[in-house]
C-alpha positions as CSV (number, residue, x, y, z in Angstrom):
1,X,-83.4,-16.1,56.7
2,X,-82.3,-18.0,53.7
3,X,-80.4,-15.1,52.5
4,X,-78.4,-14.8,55.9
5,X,-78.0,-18.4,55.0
6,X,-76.5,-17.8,51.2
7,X,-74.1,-15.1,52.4
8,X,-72.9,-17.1,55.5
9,X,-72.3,-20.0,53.0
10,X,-70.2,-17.8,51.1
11,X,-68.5,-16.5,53.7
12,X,-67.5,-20.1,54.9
13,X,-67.0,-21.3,51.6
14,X,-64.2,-18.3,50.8
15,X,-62.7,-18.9,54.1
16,X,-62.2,-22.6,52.9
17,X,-60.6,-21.0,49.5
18,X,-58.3,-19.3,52.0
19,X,-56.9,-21.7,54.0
20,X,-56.7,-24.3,50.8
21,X,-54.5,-21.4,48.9
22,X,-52.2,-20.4,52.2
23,X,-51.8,-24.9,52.1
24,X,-50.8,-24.6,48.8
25,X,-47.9,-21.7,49.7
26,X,-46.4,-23.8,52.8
27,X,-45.9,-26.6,50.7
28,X,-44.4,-24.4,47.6
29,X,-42.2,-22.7,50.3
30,X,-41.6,-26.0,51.5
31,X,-40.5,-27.3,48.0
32,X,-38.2,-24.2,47.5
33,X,-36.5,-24.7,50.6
34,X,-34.6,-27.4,48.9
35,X,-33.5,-24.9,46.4
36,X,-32.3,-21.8,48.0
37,X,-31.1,-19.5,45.5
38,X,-35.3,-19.5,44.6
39,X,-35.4,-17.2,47.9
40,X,-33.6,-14.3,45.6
41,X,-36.0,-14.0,43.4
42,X,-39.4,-11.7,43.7
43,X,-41.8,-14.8,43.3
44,X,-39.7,-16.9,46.6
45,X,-39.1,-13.6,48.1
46,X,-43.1,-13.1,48.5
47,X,-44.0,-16.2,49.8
48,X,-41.3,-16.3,52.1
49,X,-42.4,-13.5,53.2
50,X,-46.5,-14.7,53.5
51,X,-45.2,-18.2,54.9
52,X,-42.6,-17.9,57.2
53,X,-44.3,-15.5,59.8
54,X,-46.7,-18.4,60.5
55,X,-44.1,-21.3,60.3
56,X,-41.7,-19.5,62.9
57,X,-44.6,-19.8,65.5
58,X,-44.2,-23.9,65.0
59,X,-40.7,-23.5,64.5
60,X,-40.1,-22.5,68.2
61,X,-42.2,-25.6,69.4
62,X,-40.6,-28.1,66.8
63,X,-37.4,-29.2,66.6
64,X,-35.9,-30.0,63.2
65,X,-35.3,-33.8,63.4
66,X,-32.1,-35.3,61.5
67,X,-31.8,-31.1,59.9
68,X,-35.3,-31.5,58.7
69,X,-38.2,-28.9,59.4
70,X,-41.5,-30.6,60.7
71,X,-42.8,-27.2,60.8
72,X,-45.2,-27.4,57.5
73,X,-46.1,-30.5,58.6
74,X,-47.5,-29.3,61.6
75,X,-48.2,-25.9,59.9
76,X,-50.6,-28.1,57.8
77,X,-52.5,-30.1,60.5
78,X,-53.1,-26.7,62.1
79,X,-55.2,-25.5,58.9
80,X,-56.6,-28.5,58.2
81,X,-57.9,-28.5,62.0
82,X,-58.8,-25.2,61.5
83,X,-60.5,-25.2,58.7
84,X,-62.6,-28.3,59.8
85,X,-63.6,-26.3,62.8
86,X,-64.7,-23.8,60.6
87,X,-67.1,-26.3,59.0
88,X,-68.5,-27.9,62.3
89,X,-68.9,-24.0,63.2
90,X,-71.0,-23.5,59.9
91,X,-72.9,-26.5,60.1
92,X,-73.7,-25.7,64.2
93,X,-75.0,-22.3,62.8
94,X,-77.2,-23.7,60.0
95,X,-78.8,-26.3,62.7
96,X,-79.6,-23.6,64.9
97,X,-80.9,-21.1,62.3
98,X,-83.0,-23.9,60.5
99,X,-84.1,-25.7,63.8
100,X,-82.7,-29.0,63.4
């Protein structure tokens, strides 16, 4: 039982790694938005190409406000919810395996 334990923690734990690295490409994309001749290159061209797909779902919702993009914003919430749901998940699992 521990073992199922271990490899669920590491499972959990990578997803966490995950969602912290896709965070860190939303606001890189966001940063090179302000610089669009980035997008040419090989480097902007592959994170626009990792990011956008999941910042055009918010975009459809969101409005930009005064020309602005609220979409990371909101992009960013969603993971961070996500990824704390992932955590109450983890923890509900280890109370029920354990006995708590």
């Amino acid at each position: 039982m521990a073992q199922f334990l271990n490899v669920l923690g590491i499972v959990f734990q990578f997803a966490g790694y995950a969602i912290d690295a896709y965070s860190a490409l939303i606001i890189i994309y966001a940063l090179l938005t302000w610089i669009p001749s980035v997008f040419n290159t090989r480097v902007g061209n592959l994170i626009a190409r990792a990011v956008e797909p999941y910042l055009n779902f918010f975009n459809r919702f969101i409005p930009p406000i005064f020309g602005i993009s609220m979409a990371p914003l909101f992009a960013l919430l969603g993971l961070v919810l996500f990824g704390r749901g992932l955590n109450i998940i983890y923890m509900w699992i280890v109370r029920l395996v354990v006995g708590y």
